[in-house]
Each structure stands twice: as C-alpha cells, then as structure tokens.
Backbone as CSV, one residue per row, in Angstrom:
resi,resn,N_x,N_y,N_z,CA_x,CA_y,CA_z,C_x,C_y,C_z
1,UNK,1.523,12.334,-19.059,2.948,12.443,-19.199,3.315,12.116,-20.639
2,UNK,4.512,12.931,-21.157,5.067,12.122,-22.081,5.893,11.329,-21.919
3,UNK,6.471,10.405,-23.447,6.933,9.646,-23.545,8.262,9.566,-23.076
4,UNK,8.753,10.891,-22.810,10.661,11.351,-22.450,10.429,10.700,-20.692
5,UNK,9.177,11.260,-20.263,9.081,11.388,-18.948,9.083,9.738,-18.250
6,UNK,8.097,9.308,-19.019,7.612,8.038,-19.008,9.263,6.667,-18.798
7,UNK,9.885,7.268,-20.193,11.483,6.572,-19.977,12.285,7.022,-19.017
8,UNK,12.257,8.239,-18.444,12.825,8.892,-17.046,12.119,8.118,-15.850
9,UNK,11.478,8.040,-15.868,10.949,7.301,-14.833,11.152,5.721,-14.769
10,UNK,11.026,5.427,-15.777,11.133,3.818,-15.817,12.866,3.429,-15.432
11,UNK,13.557,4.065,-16.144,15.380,4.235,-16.191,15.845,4.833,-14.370
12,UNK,14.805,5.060,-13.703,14.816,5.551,-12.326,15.022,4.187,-11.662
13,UNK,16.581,4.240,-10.855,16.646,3.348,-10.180,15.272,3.034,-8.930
14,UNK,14.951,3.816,-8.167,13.765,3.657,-6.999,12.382,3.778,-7.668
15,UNK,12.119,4.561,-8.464,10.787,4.903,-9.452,10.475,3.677,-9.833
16,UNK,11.528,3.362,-11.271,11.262,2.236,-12.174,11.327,0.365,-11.044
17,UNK,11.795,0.558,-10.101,12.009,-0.904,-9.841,10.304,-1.010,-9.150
18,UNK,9.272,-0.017,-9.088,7.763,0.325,-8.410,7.169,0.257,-9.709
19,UNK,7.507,0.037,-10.826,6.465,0.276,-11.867,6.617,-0.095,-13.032
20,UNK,5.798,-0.665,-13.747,5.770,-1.712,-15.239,5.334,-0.759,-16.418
21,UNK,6.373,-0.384,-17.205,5.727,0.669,-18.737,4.688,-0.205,-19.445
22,UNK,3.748,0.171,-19.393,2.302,-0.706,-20.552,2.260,0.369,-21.549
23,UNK,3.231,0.718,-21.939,2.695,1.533,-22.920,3.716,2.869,-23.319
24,UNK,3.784,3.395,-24.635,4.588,4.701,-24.584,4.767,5.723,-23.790
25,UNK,3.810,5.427,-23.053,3.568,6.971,-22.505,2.405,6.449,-21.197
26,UNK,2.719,5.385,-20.656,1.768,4.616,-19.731,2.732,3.686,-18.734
27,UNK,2.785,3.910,-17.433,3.217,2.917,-16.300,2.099,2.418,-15.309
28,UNK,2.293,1.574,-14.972,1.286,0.563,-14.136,2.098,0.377,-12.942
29,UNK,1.564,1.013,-11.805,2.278,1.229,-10.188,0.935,0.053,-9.650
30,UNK,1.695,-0.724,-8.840,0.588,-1.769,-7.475,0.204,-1.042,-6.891
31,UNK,-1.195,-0.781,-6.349,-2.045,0.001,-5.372,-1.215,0.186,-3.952
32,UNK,-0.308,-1.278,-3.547,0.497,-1.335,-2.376,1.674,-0.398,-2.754
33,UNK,2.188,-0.226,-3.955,3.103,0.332,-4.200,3.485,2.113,-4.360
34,UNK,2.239,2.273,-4.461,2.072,3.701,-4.905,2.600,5.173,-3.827
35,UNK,2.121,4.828,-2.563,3.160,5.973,-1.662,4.367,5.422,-1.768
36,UNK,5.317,4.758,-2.318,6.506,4.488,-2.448,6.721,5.479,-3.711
37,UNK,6.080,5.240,-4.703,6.118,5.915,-6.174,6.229,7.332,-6.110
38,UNK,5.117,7.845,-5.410,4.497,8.821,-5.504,6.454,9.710,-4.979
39,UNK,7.127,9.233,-3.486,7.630,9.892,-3.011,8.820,9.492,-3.869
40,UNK,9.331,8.365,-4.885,10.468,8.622,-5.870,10.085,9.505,-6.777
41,UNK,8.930,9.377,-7.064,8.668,10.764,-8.408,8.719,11.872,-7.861
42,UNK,8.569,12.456,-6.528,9.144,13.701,-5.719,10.909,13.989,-6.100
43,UNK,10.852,12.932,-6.219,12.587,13.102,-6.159,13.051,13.532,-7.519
44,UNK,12.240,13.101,-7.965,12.503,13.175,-9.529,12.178,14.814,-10.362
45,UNK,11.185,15.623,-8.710,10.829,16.388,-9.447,9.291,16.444,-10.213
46,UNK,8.765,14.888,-10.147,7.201,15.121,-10.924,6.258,14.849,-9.671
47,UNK,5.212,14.998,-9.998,3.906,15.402,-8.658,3.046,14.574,-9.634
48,UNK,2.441,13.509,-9.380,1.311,12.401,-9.592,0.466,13.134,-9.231
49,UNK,-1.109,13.368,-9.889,-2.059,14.057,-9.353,-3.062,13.120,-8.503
50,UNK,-2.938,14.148,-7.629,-4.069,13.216,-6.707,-4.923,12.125,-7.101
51,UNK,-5.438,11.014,-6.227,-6.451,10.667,-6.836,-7.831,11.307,-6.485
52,UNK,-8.875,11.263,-7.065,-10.118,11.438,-6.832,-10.781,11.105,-5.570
C-alpha cells in the first residue's frame, strides 16, 4: 500500500481504532484483530491479500 492509503485507513473510524501505523506506509493489525480489519477495509473498498 501506499502512504495516502495507509493514512485512509488509519483516519478510518472502525479500520484505524484495529490497527497501529509503524511506519509510512506500514500498519500492525493483532492476529485476534484481523477478521475485524479485513471486513472494515471491505468497506473501505481495499482487499488485504490473503495470507499464505
């Protein structure tokens, strides 16, 4: 992601209150937290790629 995206997300009332910016262009989601994330960044319009 970029950095626009990265502040869209963080500035996301439901997104950002799931996730800590480490970085310009870097957020840190809790393993417990992440199907919460995954379905505000739906909302938002972005798709997290699977994990492995």
């Amino acid at each position: 992601m970029d950095e626009a995206q990265a502040v869209m997300i963080e500035k996301d009332r439901r997104a950002g209150a799931l996730c800590s910016r480490i970085g310009p262009r870097h957020l840190m989601v809790a393993p417990d937290d992440l199907p919460a994330f995954r379905t505000a960044l739906l909302k938002l319009g972005c798709v997290l790629p699977a994990r492995p």
